[in-house]
N, CA, C and O atoms as a DFTB+ gen file, in Angstrom:
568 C
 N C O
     1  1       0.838      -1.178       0.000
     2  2       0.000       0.000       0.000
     3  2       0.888       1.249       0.000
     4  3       1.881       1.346       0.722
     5  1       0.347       2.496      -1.117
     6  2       1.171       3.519      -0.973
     7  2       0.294       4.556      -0.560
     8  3      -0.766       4.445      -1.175
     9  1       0.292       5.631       0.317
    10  2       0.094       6.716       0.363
    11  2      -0.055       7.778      -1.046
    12  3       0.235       7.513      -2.212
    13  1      -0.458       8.703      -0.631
    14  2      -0.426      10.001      -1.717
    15  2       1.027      10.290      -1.692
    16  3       1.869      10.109      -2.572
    17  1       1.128      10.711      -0.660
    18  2       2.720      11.013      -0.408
    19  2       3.691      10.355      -1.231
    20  3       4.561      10.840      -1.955
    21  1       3.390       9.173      -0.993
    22  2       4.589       7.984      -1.824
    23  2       3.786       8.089      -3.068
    24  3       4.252       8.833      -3.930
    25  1       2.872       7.596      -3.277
    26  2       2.911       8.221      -4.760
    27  2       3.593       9.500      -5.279
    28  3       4.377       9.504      -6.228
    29  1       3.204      10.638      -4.538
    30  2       4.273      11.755      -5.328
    31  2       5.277      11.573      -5.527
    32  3       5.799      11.940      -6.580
    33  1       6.348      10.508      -3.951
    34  2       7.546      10.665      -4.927
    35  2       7.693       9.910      -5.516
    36  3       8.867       9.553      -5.423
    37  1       7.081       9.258      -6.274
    38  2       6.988       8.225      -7.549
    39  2       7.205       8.629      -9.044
    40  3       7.778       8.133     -10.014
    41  1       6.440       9.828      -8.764
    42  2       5.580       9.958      -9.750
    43  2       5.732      11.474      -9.859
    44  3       5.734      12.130      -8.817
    45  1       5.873      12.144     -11.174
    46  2       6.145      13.801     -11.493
    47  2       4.958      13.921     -11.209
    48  3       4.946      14.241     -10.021
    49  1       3.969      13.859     -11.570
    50  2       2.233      14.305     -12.085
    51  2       2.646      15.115     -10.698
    52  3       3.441      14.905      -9.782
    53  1       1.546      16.301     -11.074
    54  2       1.316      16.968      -9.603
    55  2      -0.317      17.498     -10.590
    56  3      -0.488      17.435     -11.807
    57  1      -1.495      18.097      -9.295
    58  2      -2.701      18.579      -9.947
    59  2      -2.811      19.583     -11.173
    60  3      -1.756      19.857     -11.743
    61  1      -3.192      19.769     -11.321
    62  2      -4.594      18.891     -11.940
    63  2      -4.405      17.701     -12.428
    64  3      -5.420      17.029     -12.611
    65  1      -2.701      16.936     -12.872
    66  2      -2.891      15.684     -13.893
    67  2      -2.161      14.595     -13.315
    68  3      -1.433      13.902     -14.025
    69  1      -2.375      14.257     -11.330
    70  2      -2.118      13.737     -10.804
    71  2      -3.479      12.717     -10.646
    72  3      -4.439      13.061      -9.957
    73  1      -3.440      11.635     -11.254
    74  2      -4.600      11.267     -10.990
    75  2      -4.885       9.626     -10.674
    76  3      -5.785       8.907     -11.107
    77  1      -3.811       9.326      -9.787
    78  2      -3.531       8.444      -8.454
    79  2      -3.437       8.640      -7.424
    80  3      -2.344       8.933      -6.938
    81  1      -4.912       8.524      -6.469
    82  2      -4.877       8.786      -4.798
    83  2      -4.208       8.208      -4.178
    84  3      -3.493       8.783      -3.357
    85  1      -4.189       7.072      -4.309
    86  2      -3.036       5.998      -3.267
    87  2      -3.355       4.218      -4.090
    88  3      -4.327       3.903      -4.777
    89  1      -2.277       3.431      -3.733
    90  2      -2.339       2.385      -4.292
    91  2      -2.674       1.130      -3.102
    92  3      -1.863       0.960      -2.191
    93  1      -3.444       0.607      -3.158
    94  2      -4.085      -0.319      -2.885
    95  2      -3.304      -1.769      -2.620
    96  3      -3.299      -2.321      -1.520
    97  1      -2.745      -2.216      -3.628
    98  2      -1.811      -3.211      -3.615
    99  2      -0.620      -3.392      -5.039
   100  3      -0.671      -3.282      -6.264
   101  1       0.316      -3.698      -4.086
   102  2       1.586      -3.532      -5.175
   103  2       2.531      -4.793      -4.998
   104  3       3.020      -5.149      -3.926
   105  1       2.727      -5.478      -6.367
   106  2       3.707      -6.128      -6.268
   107  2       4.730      -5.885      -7.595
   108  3       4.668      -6.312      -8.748
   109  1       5.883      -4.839      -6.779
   110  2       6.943      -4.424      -7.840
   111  2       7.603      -5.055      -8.895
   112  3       8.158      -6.150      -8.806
   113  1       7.519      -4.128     -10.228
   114  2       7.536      -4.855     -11.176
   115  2       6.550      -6.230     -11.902
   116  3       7.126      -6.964     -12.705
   117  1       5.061      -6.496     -11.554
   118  2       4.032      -7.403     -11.470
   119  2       2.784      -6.670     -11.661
   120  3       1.940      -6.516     -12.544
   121  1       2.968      -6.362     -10.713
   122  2       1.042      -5.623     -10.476
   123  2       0.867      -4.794      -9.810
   124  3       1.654      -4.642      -8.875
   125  1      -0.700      -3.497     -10.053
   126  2      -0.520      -2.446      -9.234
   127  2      -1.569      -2.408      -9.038
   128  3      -2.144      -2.776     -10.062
   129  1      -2.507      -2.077      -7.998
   130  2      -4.520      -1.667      -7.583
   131  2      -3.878      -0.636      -7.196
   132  3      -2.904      -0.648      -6.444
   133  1      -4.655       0.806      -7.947
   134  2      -4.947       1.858      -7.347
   135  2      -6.202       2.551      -7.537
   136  3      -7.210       2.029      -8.013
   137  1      -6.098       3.791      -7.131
   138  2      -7.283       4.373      -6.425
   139  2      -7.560       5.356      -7.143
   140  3      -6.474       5.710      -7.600
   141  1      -8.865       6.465      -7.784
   142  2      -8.685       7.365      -8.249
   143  2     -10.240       8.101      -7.274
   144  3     -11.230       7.371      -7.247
   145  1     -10.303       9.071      -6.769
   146  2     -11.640       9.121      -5.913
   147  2     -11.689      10.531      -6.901
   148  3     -11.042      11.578      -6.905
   149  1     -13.073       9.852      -7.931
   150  2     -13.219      10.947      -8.967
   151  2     -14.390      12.083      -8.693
   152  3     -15.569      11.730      -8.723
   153  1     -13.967      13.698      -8.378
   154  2     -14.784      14.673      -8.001
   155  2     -15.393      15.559      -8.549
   156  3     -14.931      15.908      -9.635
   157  1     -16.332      16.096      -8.174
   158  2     -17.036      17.423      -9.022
   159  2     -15.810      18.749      -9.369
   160  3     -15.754      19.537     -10.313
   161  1     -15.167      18.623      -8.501
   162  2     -13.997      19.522      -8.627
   163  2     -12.789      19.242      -9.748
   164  3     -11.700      19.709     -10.081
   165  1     -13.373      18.560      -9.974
   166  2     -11.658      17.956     -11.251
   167  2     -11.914      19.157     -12.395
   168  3     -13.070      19.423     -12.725
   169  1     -10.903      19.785     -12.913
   170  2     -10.945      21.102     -14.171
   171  2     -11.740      20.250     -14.949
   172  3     -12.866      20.578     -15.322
   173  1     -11.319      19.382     -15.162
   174  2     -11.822      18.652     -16.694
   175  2     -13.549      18.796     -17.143
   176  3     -14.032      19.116     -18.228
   177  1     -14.163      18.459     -15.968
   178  2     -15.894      18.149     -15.606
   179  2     -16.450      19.608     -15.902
   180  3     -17.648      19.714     -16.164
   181  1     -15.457      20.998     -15.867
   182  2     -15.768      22.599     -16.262
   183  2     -16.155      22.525     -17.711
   184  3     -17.085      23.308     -17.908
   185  1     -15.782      21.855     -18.851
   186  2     -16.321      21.916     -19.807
   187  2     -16.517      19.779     -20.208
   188  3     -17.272      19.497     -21.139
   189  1     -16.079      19.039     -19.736
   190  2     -16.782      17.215     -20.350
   191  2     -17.670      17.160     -19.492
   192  3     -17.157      16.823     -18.425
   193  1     -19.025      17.360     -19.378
   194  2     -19.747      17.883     -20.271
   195  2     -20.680      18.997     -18.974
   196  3     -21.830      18.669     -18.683
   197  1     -20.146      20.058     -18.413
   198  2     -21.035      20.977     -17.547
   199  2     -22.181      20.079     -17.317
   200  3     -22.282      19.448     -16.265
   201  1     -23.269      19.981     -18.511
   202  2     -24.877      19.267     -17.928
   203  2     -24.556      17.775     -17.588
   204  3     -25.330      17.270     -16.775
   205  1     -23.514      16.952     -18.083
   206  2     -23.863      15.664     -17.708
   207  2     -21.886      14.998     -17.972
   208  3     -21.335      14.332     -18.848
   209  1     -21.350      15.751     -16.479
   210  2     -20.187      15.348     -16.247
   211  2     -19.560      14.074     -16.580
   212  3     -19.814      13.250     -15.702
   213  1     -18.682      13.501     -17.721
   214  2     -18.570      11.679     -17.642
   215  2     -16.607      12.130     -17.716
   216  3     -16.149      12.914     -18.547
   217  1     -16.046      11.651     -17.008
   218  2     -14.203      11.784     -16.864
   219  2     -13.919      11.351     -18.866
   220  3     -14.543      10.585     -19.599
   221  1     -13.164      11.922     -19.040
   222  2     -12.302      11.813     -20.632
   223  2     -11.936      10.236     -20.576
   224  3     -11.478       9.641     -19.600
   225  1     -12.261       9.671     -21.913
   226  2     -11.519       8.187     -21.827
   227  2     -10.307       8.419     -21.604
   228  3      -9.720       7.756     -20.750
   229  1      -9.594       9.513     -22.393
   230  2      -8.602       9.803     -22.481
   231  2      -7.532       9.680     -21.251
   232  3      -6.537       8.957     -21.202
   233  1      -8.064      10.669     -20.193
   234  2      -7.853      10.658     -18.909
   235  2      -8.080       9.362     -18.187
   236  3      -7.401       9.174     -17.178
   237  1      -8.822       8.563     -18.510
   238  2      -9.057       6.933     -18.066
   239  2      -7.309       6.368     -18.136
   240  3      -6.506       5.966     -17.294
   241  1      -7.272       6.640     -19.886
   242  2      -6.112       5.832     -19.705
   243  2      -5.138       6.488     -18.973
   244  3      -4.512       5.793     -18.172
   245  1      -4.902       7.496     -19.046
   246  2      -3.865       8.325     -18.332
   247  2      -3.378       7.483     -16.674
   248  3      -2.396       6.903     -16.210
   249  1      -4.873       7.911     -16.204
   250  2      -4.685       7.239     -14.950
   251  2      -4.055       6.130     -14.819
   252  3      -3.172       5.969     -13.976
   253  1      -4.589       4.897     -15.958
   254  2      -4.393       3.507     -15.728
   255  2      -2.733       3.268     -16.282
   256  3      -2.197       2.164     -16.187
   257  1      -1.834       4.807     -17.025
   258  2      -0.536       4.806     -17.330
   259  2      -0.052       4.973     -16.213
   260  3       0.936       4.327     -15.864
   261  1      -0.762       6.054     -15.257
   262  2       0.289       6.565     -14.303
   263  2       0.239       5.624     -13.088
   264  3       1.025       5.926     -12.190
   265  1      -0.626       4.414     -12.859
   266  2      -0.967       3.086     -12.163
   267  2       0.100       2.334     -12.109
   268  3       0.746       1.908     -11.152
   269  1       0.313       2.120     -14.188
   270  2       1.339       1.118     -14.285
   271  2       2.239       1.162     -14.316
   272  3       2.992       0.202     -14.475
   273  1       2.722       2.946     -14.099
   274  2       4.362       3.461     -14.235
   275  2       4.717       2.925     -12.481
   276  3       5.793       2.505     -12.057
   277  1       3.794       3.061     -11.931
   278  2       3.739       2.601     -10.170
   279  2       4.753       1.779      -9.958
   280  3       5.739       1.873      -9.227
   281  1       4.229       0.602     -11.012
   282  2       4.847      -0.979     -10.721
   283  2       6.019      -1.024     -11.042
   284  3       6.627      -1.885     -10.405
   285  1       6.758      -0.353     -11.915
   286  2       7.820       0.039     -12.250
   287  2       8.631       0.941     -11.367
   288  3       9.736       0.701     -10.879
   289  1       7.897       2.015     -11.244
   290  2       9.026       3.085     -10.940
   291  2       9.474       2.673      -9.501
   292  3      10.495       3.222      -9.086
   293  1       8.889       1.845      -8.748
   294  2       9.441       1.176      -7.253
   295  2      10.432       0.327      -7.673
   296  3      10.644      -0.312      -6.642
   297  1      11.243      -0.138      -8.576
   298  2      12.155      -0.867      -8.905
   299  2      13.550       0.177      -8.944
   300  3      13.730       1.196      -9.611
   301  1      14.360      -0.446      -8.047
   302  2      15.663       0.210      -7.595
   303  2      16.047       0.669      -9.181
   304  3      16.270       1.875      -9.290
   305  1      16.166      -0.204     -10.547
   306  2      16.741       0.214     -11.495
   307  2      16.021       1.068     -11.989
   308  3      16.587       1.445     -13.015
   309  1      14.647       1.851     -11.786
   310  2      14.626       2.879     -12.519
   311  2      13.703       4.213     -12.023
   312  3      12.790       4.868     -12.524
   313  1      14.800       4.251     -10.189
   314  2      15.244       5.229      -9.714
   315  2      15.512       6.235     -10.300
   316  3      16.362       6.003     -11.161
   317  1      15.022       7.889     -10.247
   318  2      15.085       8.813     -11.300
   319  2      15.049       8.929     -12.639
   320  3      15.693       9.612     -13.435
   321  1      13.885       7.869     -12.785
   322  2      13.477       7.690     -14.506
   323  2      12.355       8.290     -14.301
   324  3      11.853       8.638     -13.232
   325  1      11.772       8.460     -15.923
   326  2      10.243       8.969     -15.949
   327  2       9.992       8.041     -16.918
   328  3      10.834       7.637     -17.720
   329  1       8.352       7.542     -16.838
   330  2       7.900       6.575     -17.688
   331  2       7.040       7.419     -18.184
   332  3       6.165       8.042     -17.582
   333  1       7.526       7.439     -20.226
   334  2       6.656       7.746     -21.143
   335  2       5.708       6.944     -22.158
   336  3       6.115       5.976     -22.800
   337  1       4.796       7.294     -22.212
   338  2       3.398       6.966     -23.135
   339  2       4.354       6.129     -24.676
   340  3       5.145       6.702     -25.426
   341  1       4.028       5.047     -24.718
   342  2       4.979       4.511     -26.032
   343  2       3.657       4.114     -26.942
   344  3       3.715       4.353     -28.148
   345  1       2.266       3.411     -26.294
   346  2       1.271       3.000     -27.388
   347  2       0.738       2.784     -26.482
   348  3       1.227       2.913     -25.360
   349  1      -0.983       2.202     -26.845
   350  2      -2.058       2.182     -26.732
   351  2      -2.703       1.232     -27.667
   352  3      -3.211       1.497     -28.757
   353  1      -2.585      -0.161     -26.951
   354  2      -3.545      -1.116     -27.582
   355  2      -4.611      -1.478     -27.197
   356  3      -4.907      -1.541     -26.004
   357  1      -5.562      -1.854     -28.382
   358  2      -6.833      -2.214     -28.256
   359  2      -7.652      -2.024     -26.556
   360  3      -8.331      -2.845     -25.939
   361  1      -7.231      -0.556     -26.166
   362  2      -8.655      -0.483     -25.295
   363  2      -9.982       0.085     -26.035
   364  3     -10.308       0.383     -27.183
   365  1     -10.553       0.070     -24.770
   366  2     -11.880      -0.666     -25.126
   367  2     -12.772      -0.215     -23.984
   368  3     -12.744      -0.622     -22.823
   369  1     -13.448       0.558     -24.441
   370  2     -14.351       1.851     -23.027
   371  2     -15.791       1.150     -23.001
   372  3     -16.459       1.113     -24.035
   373  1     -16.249       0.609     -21.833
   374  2     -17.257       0.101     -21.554
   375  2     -18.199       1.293     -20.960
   376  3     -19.214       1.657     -21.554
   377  1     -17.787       1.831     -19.800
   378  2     -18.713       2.369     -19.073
   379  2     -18.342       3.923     -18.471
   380  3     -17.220       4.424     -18.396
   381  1     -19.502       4.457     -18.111
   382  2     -19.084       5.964     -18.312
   383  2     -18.282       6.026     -16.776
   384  3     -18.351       5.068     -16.006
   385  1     -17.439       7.406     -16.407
   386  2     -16.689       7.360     -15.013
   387  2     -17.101       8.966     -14.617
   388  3     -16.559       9.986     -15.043
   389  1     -18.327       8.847     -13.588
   390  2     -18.869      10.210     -13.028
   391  2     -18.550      10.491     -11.580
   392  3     -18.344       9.739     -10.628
   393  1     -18.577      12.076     -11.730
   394  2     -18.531      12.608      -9.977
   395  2     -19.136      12.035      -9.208
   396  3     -20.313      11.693      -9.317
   397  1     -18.318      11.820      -8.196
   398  2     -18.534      10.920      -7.060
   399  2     -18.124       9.004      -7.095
   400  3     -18.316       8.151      -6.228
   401  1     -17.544       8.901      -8.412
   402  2     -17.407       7.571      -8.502
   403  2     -15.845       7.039      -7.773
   404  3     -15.000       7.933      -7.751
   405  1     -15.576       6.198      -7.411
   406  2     -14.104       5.619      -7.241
   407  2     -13.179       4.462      -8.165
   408  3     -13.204       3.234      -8.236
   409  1     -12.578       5.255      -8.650
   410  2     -12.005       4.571      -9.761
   411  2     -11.245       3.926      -9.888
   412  3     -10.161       4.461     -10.120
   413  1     -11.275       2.287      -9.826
   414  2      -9.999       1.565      -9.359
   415  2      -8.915       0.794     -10.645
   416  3      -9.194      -0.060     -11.486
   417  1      -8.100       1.244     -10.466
   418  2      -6.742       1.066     -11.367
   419  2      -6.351       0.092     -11.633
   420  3      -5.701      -0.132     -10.612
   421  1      -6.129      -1.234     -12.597
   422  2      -5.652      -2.341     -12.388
   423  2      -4.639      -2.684     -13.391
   424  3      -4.973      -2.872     -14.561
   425  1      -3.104      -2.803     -12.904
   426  2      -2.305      -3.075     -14.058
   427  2      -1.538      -4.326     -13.304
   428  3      -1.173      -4.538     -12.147
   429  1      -1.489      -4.965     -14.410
   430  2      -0.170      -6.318     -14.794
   431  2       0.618      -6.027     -15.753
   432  3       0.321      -5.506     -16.827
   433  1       1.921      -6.453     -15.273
   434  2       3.123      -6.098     -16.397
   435  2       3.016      -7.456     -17.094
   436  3       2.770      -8.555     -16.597
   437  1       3.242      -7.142     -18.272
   438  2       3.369      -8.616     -19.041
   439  2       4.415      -8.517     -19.763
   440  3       4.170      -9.330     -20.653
   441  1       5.262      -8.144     -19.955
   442  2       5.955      -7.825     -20.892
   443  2       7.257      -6.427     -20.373
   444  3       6.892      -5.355     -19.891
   445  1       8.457      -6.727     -20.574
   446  2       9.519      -5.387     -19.302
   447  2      10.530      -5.866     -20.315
   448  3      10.868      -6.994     -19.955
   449  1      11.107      -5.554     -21.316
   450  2      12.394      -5.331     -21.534
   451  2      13.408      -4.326     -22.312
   452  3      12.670      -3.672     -23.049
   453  1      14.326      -4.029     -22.440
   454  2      15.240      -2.913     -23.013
   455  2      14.966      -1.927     -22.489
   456  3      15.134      -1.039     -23.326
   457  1      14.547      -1.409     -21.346
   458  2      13.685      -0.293     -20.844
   459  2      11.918       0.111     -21.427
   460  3      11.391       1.206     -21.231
   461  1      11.211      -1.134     -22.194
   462  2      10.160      -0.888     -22.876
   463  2       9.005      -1.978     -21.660
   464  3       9.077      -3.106     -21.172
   465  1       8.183      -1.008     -21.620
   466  2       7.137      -2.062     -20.471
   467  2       5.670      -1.919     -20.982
   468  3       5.106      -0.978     -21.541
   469  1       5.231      -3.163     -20.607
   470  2       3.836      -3.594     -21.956
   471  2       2.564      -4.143     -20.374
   472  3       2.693      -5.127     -19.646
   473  1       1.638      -3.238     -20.338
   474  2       0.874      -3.855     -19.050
   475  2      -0.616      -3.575     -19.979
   476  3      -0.979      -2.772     -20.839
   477  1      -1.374      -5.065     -19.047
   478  2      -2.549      -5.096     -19.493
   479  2      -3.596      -4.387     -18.522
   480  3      -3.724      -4.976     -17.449
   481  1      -4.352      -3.267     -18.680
   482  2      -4.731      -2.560     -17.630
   483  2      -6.179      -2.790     -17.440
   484  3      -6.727      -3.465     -18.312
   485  1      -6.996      -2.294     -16.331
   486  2      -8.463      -2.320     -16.500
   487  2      -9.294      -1.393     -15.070
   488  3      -9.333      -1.665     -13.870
   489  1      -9.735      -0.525     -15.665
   490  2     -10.125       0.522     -14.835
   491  2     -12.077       0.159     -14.574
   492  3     -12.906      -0.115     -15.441
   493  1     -12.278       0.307     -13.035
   494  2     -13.476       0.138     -12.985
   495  2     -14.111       0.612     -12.173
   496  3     -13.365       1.077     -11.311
   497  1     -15.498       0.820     -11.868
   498  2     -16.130       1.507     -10.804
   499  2     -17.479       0.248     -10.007
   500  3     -18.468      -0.217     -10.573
   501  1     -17.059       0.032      -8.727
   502  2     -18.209      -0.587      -8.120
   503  2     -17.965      -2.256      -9.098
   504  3     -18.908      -3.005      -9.353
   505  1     -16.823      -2.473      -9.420
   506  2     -16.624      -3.769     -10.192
   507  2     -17.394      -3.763     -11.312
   508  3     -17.958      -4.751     -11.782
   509  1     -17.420      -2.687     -11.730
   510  2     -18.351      -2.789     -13.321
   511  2     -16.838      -1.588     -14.614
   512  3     -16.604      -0.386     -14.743
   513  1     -16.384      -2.604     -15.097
   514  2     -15.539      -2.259     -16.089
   515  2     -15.663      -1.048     -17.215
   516  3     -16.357      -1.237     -18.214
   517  1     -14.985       0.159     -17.019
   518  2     -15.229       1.269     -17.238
   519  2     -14.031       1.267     -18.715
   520  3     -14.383       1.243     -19.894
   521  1     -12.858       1.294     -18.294
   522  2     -12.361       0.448     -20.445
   523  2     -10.965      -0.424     -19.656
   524  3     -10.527      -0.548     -18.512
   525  1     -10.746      -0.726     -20.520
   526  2     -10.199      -2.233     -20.605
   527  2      -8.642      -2.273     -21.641
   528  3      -8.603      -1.282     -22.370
   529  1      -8.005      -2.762     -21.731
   530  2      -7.193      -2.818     -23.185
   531  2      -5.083      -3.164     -22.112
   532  3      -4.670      -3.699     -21.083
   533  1      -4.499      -2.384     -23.353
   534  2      -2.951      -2.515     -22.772
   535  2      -2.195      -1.401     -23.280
   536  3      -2.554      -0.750     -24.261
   537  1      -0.831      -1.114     -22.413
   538  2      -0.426      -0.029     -22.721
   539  2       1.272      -0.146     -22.906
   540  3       1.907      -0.871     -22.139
   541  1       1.653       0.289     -23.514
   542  2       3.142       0.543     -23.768
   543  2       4.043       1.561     -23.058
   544  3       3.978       2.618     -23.686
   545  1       4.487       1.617     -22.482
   546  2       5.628       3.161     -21.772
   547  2       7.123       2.895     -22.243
   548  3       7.203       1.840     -22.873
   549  1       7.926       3.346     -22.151
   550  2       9.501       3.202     -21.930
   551  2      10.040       4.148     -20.878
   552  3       9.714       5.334     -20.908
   553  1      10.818       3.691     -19.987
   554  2      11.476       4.526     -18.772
   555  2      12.828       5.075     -19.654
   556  3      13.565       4.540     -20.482
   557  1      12.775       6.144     -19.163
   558  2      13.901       7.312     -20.090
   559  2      14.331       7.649     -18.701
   560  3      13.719       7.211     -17.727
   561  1      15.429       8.461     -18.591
   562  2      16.233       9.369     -17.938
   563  2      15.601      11.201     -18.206
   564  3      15.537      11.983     -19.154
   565  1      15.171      11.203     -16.460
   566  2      14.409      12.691     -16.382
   567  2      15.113      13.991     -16.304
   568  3      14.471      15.039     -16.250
């Protein structure tokens, strides 16, 4: 389990595009559960959509990147790295993610080599699958 705290120092994001509360369960380099406690207050909900607030898929995945950089970036070797966005496969948006919902983060690494990391992610609310798919990063030097 990580704190906010430990997430920050994990992790550059700071607000508005910090959008991991704390992690739930971690096994470094494997797997990550985290947390996103999604609010009326987030910038984004000021204009997606004023009458009928739903979080950006976009921002879905974001979250479920900055989840799986988690599992990684706790690994002694990539201490003062930053993990960047490399691809985006076949997700797959089931269900909408509104104010007041809690948004839980789910990544497995399947795939870690040359500095290139491949996790299959899945973001959901109340156990009902909000999108689904896998993601690509590479850890660079920050």
């Amino acid at each position: 389990m990580l704190t906010n705290k430990e997430v920050r120092e994990l992790l550059p994001h700071r607000y508005p595009f910090l959008l991991v509360d704390k992690v739930i369960e971690l096994e470094p380099g494997k797997k990550v559960v985290a947390i996103k406690n999604v609010s009326i207050n987030e910038p984004f909900f000021q204009g997606h959509f004023p009458e009928y607030p739903i979080m950006p898929g976009v921002l879905i995945v974001e979250a479920l990147a900055q989840a799986a950089g988690i599992a990684v970036a706790v690994l002694e070797e990539n201490k003062g790295k930053l993990g960047v966005f490399a691809g985006i496969e076949a997700m797959k948006f089931k269900n909408q993610v509104m104010p007041g919902d809690v948004l839980t983060l789910e990544a497995e690494i399947i795939m870690s080599k040359l500095g290139v990391t491949k996790a299959k992610v899945k973001a959901s609310v109340d156990g009902k699958v909000a999108a689904e798919g896998e993601i690509k990063f590479a850890m660079t030097k920050a």
